[in-house]
VEXDREN-72311 format. One record per residue (C-alpha): residue in one letter; z, x, y. Coordinates in steps of 0.1 Angstrom, whole numbers, plus 2048, in hexadecimal, padded with zeros to 3 digits. Layout:
! VEXDREN-72311
("A" (Z X Y));
...
//
This chain:
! VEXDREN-72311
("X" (9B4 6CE 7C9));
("X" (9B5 6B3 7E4));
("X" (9A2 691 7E7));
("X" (998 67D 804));
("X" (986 65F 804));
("X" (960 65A 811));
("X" (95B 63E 81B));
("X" (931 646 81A));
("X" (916 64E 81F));
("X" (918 671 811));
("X" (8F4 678 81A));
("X" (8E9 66A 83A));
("X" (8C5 66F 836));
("X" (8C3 647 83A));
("X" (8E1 637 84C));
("X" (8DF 64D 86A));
("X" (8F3 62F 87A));
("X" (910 636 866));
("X" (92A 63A 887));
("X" (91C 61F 897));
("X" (921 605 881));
("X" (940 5EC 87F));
("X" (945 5FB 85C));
("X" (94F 61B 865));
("X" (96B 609 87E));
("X" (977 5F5 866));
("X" (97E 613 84C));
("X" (98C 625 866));
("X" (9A2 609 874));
("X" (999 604 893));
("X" (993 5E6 8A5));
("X" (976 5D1 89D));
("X" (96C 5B6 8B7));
("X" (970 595 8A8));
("X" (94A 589 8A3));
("X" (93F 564 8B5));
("X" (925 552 89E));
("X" (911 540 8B9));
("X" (8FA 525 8AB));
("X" (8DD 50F 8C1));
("X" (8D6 4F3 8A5));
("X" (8F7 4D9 8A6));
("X" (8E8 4C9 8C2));
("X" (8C7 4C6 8B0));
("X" (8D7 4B6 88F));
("X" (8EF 4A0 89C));
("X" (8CF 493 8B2));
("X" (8BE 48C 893));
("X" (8DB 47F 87E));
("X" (8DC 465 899));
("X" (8B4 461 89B));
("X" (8A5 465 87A));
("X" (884 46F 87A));
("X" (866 45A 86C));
("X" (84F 45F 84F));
("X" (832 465 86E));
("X" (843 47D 87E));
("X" (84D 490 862));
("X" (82B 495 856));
("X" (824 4A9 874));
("X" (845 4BC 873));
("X" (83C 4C5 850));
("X" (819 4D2 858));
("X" (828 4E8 875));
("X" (83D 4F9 859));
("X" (85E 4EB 867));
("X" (869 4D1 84B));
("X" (87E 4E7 834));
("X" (892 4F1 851));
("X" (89C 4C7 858));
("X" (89D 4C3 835));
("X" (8B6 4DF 82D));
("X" (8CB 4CD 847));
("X" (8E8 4D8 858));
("X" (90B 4E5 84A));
("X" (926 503 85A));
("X" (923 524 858));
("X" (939 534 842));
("X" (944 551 860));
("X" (958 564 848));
("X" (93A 568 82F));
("X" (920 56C 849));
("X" (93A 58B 855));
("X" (93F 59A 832));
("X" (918 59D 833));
("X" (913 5A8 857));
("X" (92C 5C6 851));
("X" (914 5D1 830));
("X" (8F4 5CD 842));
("X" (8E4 5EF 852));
("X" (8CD 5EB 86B));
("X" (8BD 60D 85E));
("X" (8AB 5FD 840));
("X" (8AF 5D5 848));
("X" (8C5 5D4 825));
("X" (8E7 5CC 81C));
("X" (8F7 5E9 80B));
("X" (90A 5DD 7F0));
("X" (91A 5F0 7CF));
("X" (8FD 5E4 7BE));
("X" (8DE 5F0 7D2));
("X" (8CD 5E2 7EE));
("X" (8C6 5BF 7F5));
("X" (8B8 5AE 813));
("X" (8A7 588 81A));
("X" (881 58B 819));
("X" (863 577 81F));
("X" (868 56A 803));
("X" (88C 55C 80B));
("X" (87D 54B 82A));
("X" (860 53C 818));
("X" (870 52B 7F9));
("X" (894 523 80B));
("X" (883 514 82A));
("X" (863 50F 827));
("X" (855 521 843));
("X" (833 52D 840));
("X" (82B 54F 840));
("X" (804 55B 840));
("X" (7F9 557 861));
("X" (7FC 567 884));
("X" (81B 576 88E));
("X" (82B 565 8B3));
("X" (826 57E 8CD));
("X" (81C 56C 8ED));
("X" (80A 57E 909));
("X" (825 570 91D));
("X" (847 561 922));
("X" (83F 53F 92D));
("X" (856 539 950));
("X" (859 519 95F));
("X" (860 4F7 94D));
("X" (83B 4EF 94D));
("X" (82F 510 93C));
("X" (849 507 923));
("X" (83D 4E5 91D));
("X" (818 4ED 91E));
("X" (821 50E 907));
("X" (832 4FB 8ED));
("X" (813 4DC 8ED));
("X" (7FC 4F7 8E4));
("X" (813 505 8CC));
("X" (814 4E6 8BB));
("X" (7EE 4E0 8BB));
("X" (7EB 4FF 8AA));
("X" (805 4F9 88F));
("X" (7FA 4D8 887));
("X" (7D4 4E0 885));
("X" (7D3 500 870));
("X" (7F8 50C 873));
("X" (7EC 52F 87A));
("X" (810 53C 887));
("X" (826 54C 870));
("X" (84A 53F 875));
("X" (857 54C 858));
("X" (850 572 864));
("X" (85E 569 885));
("X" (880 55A 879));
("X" (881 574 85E));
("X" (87F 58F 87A));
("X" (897 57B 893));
("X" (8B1 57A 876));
("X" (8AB 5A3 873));
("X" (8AE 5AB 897));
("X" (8D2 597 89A));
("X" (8E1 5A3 87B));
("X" (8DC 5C8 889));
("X" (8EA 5C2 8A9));
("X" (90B 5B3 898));
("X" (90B 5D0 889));
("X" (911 5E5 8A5));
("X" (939 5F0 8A8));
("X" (938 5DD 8CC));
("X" (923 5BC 8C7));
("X" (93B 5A1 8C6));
("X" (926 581 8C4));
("X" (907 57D 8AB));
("X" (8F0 561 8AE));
("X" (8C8 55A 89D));
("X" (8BF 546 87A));
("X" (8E0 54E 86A));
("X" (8DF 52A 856));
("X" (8C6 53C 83F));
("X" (8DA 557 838));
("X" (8F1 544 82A));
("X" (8DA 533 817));
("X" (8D0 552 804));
("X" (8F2 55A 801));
("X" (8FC 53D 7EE));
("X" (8D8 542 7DA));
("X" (8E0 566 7CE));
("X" (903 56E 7CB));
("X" (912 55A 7B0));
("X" (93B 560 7B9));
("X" (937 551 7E0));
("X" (91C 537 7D5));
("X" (92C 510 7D4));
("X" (926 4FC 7B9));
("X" (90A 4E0 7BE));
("X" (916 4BD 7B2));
("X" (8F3 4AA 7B5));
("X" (8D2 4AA 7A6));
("X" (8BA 4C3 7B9));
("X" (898 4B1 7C5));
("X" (87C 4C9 7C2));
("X" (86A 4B8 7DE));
("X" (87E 4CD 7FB));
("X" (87D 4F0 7FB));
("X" (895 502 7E8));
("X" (8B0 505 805));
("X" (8B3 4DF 80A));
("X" (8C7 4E1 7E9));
("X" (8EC 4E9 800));
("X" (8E6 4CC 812));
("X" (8F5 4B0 7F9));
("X" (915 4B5 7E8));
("X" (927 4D4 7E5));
("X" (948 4DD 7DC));
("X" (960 501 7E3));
("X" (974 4FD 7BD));
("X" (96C 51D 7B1));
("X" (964 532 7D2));
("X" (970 53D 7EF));
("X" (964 539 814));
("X" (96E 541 839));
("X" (981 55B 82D));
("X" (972 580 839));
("X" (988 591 820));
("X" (97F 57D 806));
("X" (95D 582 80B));
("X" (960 5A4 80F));
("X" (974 5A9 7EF));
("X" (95C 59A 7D9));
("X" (93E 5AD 7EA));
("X" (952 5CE 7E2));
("X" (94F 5C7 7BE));
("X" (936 5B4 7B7));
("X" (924 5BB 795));
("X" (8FD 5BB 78B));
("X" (905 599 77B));
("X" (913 589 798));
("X" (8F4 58C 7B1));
("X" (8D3 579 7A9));
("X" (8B6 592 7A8));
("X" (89F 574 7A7));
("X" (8AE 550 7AA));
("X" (88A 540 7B1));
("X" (877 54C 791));
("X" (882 52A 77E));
("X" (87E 511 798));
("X" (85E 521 7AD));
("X" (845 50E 79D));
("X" (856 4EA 7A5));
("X" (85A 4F1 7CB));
("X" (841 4E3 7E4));
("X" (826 4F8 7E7));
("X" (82E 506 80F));
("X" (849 514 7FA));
("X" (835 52D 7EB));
("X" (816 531 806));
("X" (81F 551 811));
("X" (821 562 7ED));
("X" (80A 57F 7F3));
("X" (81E 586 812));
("X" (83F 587 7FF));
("X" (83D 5AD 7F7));
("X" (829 5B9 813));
("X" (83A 5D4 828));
("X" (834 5C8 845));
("X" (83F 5C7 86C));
("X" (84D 5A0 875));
("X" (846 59D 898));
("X" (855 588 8AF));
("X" (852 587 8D7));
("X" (862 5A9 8DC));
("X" (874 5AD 8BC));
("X" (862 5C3 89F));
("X" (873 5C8 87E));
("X" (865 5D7 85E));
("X" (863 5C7 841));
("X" (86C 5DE 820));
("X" (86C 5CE 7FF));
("X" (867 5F0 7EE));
("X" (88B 5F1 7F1));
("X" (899 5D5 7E2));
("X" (880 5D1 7C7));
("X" (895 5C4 7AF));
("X" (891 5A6 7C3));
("X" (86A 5A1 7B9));
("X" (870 5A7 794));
("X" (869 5CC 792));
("X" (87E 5E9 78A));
("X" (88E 5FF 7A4));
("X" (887 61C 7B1));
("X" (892 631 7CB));
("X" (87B 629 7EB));
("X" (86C 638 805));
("X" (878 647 822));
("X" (87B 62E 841));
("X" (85D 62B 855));
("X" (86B 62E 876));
("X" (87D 64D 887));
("X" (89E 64C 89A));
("X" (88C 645 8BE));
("X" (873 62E 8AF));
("X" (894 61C 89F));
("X" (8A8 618 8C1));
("X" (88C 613 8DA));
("X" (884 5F4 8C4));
("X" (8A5 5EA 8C1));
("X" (8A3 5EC 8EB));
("X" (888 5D3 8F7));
("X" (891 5B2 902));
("X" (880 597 910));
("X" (896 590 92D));
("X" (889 59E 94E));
("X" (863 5A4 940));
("X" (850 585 945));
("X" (82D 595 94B));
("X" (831 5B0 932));
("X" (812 5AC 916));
("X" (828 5AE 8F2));
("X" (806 5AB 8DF));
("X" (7FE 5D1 8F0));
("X" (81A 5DE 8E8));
("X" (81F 5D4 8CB));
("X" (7F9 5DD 8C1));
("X" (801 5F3 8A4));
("X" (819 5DE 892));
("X" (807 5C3 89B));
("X" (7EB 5D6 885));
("X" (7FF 5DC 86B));
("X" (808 5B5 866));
("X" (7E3 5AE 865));
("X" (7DF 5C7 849));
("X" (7FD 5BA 835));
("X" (7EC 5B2 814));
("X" (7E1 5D0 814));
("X" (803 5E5 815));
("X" (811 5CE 7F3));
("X" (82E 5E3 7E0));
("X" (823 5E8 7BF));
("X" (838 5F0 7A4));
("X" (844 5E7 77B));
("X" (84E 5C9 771));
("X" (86D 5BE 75A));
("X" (87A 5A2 750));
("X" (89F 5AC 758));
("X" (8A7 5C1 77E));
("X" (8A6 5E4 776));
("X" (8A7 604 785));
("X" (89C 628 77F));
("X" (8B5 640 770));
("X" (8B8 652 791));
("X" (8B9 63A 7AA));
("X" (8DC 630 7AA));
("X" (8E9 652 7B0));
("X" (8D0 657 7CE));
("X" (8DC 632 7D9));
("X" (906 63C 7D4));
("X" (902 65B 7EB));
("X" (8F3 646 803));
("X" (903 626 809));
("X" (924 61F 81A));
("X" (936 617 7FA));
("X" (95B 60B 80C));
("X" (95C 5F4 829));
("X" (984 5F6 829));
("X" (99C 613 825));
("X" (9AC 60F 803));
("X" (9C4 62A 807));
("X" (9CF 61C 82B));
("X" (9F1 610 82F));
("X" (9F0 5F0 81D));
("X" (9F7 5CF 837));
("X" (A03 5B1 826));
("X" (9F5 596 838));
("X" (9F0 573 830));
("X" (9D6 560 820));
("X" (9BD 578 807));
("X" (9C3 59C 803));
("X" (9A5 5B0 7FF));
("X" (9A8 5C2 7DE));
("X" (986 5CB 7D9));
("X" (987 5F0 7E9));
("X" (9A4 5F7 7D5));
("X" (994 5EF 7B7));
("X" (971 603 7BC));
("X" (989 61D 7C5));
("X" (99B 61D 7A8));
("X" (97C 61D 795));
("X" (971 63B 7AD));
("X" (98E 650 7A2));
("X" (98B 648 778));
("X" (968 651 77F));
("X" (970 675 791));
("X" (987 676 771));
("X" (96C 675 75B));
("X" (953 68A 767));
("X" (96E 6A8 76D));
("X" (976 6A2 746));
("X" (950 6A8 740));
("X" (94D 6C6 750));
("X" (96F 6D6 743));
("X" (961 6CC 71C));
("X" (94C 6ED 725));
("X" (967 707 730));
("X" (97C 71C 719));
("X" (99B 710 707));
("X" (9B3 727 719));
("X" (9AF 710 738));
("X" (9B9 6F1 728));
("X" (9DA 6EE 739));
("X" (9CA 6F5 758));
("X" (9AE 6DC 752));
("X" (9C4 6C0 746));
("X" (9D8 6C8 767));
("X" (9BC 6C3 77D));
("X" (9B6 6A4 76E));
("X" (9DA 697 76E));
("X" (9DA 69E 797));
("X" (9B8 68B 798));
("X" (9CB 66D 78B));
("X" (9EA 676 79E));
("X" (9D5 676 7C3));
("X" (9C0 65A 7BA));
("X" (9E2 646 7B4));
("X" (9F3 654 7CF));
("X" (9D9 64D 7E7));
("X" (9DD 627 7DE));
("X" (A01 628 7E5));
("X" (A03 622 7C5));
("X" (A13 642 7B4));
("X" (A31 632 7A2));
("X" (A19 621 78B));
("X" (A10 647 776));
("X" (A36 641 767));
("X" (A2E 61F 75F));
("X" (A27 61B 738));
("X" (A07 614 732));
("X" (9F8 5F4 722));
("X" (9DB 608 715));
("X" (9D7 610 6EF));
("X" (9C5 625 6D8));
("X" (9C3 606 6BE));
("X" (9C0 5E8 6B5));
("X" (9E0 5D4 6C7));
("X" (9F4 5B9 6AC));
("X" (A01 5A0 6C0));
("X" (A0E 58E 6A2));
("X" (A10 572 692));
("X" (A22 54C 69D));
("X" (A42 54F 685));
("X" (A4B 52E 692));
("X" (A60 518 672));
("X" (A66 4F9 672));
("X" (A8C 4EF 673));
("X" (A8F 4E0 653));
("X" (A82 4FE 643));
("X" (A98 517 656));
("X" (AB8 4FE 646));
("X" (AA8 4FE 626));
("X" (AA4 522 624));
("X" (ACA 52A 633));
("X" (AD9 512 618));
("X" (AC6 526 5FD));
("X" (AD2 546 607));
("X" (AB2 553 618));
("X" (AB3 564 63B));
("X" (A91 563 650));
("X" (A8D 581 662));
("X" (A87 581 689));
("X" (A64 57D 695));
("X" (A54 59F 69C));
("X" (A63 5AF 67A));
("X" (A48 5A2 663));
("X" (A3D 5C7 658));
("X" (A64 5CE 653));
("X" (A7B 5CA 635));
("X" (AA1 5C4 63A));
("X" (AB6 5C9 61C));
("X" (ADE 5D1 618));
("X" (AE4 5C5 634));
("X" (B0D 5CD 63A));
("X" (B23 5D1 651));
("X" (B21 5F2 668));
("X" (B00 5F9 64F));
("X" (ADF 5F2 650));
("X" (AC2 5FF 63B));
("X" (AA1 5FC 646));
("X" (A80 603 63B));
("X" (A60 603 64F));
("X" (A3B 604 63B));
("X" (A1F 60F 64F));
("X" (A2D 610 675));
("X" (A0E 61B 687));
("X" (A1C 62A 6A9));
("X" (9FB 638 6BB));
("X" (9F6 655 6A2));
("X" (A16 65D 68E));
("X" (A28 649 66E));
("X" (A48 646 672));
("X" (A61 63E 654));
("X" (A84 636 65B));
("X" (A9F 635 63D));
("X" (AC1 630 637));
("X" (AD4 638 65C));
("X" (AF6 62B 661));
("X" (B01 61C 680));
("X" (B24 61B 68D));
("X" (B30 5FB 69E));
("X" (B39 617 6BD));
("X" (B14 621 6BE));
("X" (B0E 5FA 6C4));
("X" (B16 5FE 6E9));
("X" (B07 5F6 70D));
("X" (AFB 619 714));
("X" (AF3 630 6FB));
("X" (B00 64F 6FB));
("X" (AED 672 6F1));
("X" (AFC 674 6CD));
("X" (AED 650 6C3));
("X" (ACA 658 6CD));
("X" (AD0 67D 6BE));
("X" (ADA 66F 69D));
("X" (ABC 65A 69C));
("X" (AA5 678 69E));
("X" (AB8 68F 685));
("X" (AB2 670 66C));
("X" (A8F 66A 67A));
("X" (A74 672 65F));
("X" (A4F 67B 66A));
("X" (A36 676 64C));
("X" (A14 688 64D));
("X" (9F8 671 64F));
("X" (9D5 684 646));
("X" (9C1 66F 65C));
("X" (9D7 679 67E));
("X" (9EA 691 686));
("X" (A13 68B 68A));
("X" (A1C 68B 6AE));
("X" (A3A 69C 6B9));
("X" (A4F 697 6D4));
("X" (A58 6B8 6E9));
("X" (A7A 6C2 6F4));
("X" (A71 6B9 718));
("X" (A68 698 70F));
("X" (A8A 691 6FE));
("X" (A9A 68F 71C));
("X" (A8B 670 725));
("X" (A9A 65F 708));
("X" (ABF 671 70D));
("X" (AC6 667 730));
("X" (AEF 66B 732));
("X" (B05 649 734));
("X" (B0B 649 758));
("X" (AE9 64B 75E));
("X" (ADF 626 766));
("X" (ABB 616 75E));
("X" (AAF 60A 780));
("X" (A99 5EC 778));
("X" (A8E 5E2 79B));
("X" (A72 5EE 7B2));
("X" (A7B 60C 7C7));
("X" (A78 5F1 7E2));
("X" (A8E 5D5 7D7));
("X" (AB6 5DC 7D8));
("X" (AC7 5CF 7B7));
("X" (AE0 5BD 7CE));
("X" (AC6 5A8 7D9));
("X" (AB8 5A0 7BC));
("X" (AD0 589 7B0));
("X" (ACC 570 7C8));
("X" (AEC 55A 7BA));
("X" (B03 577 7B9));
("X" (B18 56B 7D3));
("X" (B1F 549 7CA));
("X" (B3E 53A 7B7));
("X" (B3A 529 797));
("X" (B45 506 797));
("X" (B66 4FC 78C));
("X" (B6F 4EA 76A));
("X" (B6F 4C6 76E));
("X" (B80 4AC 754));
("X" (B71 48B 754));
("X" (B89 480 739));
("X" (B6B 47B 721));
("X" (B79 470 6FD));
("X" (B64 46F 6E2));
("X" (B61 454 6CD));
("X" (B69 45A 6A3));
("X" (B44 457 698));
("X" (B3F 476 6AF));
("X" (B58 48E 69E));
("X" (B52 4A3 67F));
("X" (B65 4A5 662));
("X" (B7E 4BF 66A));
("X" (B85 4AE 68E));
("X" (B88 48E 67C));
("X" (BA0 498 666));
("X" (BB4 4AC 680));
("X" (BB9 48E 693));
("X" (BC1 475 67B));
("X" (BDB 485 661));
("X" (C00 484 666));
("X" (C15 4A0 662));
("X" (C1B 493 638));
("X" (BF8 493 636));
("X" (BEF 4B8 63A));
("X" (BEF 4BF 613));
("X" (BD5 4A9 610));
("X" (BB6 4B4 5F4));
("X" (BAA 4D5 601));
("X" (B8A 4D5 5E6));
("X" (B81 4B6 5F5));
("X" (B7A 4C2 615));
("X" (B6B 4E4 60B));
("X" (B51 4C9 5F4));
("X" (B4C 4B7 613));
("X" (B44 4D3 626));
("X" (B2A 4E2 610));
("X" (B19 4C0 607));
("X" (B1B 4AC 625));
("X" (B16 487 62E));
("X" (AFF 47C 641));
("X" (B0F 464 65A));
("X" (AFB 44A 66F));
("X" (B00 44B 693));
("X" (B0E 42D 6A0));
("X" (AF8 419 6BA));
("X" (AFF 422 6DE));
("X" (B0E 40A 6F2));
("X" (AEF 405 70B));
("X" (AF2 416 72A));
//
């Protein structure tokens, strides 16, 4: 049986993009072209940062539905975030496909972050204004309407910009992206918890929501401008670590053109812009809205419908009537309170029992090639395919378990085979066979990692000059007794080794046996004296003769500790060098530094070597304590 890796979707009844898409180049590895993030508001900012804008003024920016936008300010883009998400957005559904489900920024996103309203009428202008003049006439009447009844819905139009770019990034050939991509940030620091910074100031409730970035931040626990990164932690991100609904707690304190647009939030919908028309599906991340999950309906538009969207432009077609051609989805905005998802509310995101198998069949679960050739480059390596990989492969583990529970004994051996080449391909496909031979850290039990033995000196003196030996740490459950010369007796009590008792008693060791390689006969004599006791509760294990071999490896066989990679010569890296040669400084020592015997040695003549022998075997066993004499200062 042979594996191969899919990278998804393994039923294309929704991404009908799937070769299209900058995905399927990067799992393929081919070249990508290197997206340009272009971005119209610096200019605007650093205007303002130099001309602040009065209380006046701002009144009337506020009633147009612009001030969340100046109040959430200006800060970089983080390009190698904004790319992670561009490469798990499908234009196909307007969501980004993630391990989790589906997730996208709604009206919603654009109301409570920014501010911008939503009820209203959707911009679709008869016609492209063309001079200067129109231009400036176009946008005074533009702002008489805003400011008297604000009847245009900005949010639907940013909302449907934001869309439009992300799907032609998308695209295998696009190289630059452009549109409100400030906002997707935004909602990506509001939702996923491991690329959100930390916020080190008090959040004012009188902004809208996404004005809370704009003060101090700081990058301690995250990481940013790094693609890999980002993509790494989108690759396993958990349920935990994305915020199904980060505005429930915090809704109710906004300004109230933070929430205007409520009934809209889970309309689907058509946003409409100029040429550009986008749906709007909430049905499909409805986690999002606090309800459960299920598996949603099929896209409402067909192939050609998709790409002759995805083909009109503005540029060129100044006389062209968008409000005509657009007639039907213009209809359909109109009637958006009427077209509400409707579904069952809980308190915790849910979803049905079958959804996520109809989702995992048709998402594109791997951006990069795990079981590529591995490239160490520098900065972050992306680990994150590798591990949903690996979790892949225990997973095809377990299910081919289940269904061999249900054959007949006589193809165990068969069965377990199966299985032990599932594990062998999965490993082997990582490049990472060698670790099957590895011992494993797992156990069966619970794992003693025993106790701090740790005496104090004193104590270890005052036991030795009683007599009493401590025993090493790691011995506790042992006890040594007769301890003699070439002999050693040796009792274990209740030596759990995964499920067999093992009692050792009374084997005699030869100082030969105590050598640096052990032969055959030393490990040989150890099992003829070896003792397996029957425990009721689990049965013995016993080794078989072709695992014996393992343990009786010849003496010129050596142990290779190092990596098939790494030479032993090299491991040594002082191998080479010439220890340094003995020095005498001439150093005497002075006679309050010498001992007894050294004292002694030095100071009697040759008459005085039948001096008291008793005395100095008392002295030895009952010593004096002597005071150190004072140093001399230096």
């Amino acid at each position: 049986m042979s594996y191969d890796l899919h990278p998804g979707p393994i039923v294309d009844d929704v991404l009908f993009l799937k070769d299209s898409h900058r995905a399927c180049d990067i799992f393929n590895n081919r070249e990508v072209p290197k997206l340009v993030f272009r971005r119209a508001d610096q200019k605007f900012f650093s205007f303002l940062s130099n001309n602040p804008i009065t209380d006046n003024v701002k009144r009337y920016i506020n009633i147009a539905g612009f001030g969340g936008v100046i109040d959430s300010g200006y800060r970089n883009l983080d390009h190698g975030l904004l790319e992670a998400l561009i490469e798990r957005w499908r234009p196909e559904t307007h969501t980004f496909h993630l391990p989790i489900g589906e997730v996208t920024v709604t009206l919603e996103d654009i109301n409570v972050l920014w501010g911008l309203p939503i009820e209203g009428e959707v911009v679709s202008g008869c016609e492209q204004p063309s001079s200067l003049a129109d231009r400036i006439v176009r946008c005074h009447t533009l702002l008489e309407e805003l400011t008297a009844c604000g009847h245009l819905s900005w949010g639907s139009a940013v909302l449907a910009m934001l869309y439009r770019n992300l799907c032609k990034a998308a695209s295998n050939n696009s190289t630059n992206i452009g549109g409100p991509l400030y906002i997707l940030q935004l909602w990506a620091w509001s939702r996923i918890t491991t690329l959100a910074l930390t916020i080190l100031h008090e959040f004012d409730n009188r902004r809208p929501y996404g004005a809370m970035w704009r003060e101090k931040l700081t990058y301690k626990d995250v990481v940013s401008h790094s693609l890999r990164a980002c993509r790494s932690q989108l690759q396993t991100i958990r349920e935990g670590e994305f915020k199904w609904r980060p505005y429930e707690k915090v809704i109710g304190f906004l300004p109230g053109i933070c929430r205007s647009g409520i009934r809209s939030w889970q309309s689907e919908c058509f946003l409409i812009y100029w040429d550009v028309v986008e749906f709007h599906t909430p049905q499909r991340v409805m986690r999002q809205f606090g309800m459960v999950q299920r598996i949603p309906d099929p896209i409402p538009l067909s192939f050609n419908e998709h790409m002759k969207l995805h083909t009109l432009i503005r540029t060129g077609n100044p006389d062209k009537n968008w409000p005509n051609i657009h007639s039907q989805f213009l209809s359909v905005w109109n009637q958006r309170w009427e077209n509400v998802v409707q579904g069952v509310r809980c308190a915790a995101p849910t979803v049905e029992p079958s959804y996520m198998q109809w989702y995992w069949s048709r998402t594109v679960l791997y951006i990069t090639n795990p079981k590529s050739a591995e490239v160490m480059q520098p900065g972050f390596q992306d680990q994150g395919s590798r591990s949903q990989f690996l979790m892949d492969g225990i997973s095809q583990t377990y299910q081919q378990a289940g269904q061999f529970m249900h054959t007949e004994s006589t193809l165990n051996f068969q069965n377990f085979e199966t299985l032990q080449n599932t594990a062998n391909q999965v490993m082997g496909m990582l490049n990472e066979e060698s670790r099957l031979h590895y011992p494993s850290h797992l156990h069966t039990g619970h794992v003693n990692l025993g106790v701090d033995e740790t005496v104090p000196r004193n104590l270890r003196r005052r036991e030795r000059r009683h007599g009493n030996v401590r025993s090493g740490a790691g011995t506790s459950s042992a006890q040594h007794q007769n301890y003699q010369t070439g002999t050693s007796n040796v009792e274990h009590e209740n030596f759990e080794a995964c499920t067999s008792h093992v009692q050792h008693e009374n084997y005699e060791l030869d100082h030969s046996q105590f050598s640096n390689a052990p032969s055959p006969s030393f490990f040989s004599g150890i099992n003829q004296n070896m003792m397996f006791e029957h425990n009721n509760e689990q049965e013995v294990y016993t080794p078989q003769a072709s695992m014996l071999s393992l343990f009786t490896q010849p003496e010129s066989e050596n142990f290779n500790y190092y990596a098939p990679q790494f030479s032993p010569n090299y491991a040594h890296g002082f191998s080479g060098i010439s220890p340094l040669p003995a020095l005498d400084l001439n150093l005497q020592m002075s006679v309050g530094d010498l001992d007894d015997e050294t004292f002694l040695a030095n100071t009697l003549n040759a008459e005085d070597v039948d001096v008291d022998q008793n005395t100095i075997a008392s002295r030895r066993r009952n010593p004096h304590r002597h005071r150190r004499r004072p140093g001399c200062g230096t």
